[in-house]
N, C-alpha and C positions, 0 to 999 in steps of 0.2 A: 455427839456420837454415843454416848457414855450414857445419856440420859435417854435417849430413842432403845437401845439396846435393851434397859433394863427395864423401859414398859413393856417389853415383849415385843417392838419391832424392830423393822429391819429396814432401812433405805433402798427403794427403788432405784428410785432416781430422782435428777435433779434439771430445773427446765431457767433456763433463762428465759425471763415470759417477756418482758418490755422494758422501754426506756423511756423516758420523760424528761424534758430541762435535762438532757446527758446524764440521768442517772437509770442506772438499770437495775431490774427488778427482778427475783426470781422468787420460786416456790421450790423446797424438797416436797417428797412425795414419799410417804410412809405407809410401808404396806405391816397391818397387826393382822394376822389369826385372817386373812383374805380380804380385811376391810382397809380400805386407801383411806389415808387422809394425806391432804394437801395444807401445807403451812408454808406461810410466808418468810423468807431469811433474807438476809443480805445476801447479796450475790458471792461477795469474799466469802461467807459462812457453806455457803450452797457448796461452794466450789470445794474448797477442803475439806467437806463433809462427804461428799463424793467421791474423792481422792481417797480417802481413807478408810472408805465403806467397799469401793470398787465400786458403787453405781454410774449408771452412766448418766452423759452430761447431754441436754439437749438445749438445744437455741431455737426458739421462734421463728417462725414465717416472720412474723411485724418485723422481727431485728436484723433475718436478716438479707431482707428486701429490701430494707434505708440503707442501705451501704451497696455503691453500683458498683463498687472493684472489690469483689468477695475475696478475695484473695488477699488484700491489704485489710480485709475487716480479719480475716480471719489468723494474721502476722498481731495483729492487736491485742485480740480476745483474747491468741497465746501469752503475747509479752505481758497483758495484763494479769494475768490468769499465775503465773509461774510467780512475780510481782507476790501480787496478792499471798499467795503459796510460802513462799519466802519470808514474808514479813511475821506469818502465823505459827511458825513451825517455833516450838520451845525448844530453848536451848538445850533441856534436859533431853528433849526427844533425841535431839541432834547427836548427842554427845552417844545413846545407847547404839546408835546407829554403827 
């Protein structure tokens, strides 16, 4: 976040793009001065980078078309999501909270 901000951009957003052998893939999306650049992250990075930016979070057609009971994909994506969230948060942030 820290290091996007101080080249002078701002986070759009954030797209969960695919999954592969159960892993999933995303891209943040970084908009400088009107110019987008797309970079690849971990999805755990994507997510809390998001969370923190306020961008918003988008999911793929591909991901989430493989999964026929949306509703259980998407009890997942939260439990994982919040998981992930949890594990990342510094105690120090914690504590100013």
């Amino acid at each position: 976040k820290n290091v996007i901000q101080a080249s002078g951009g701002k986070v759009d957003r954030v797209l969960i793009s695919g999954i592969m052998d159960n892993t999933f893939y995303s891209s943040i999306y970084i908009d400088r001065a009107g110019a987008e650049t797309e970079m690849d992250a971990r999805p755990s990075d994507s997510l809390c980078i998001a969370v923190k930016t306020g961008a918003k979070i988008y999911v793929s057609d591909q991901i989430y078309d493989k999964f026929e009971e949306r509703e259980l994909f998407e009890k997942k994506l939260k439990s994982d999501f919040y998981s992930m969230f949890l594990e990342s948060i510094n105690k120090n942030e914690l504590k100013k909270a």
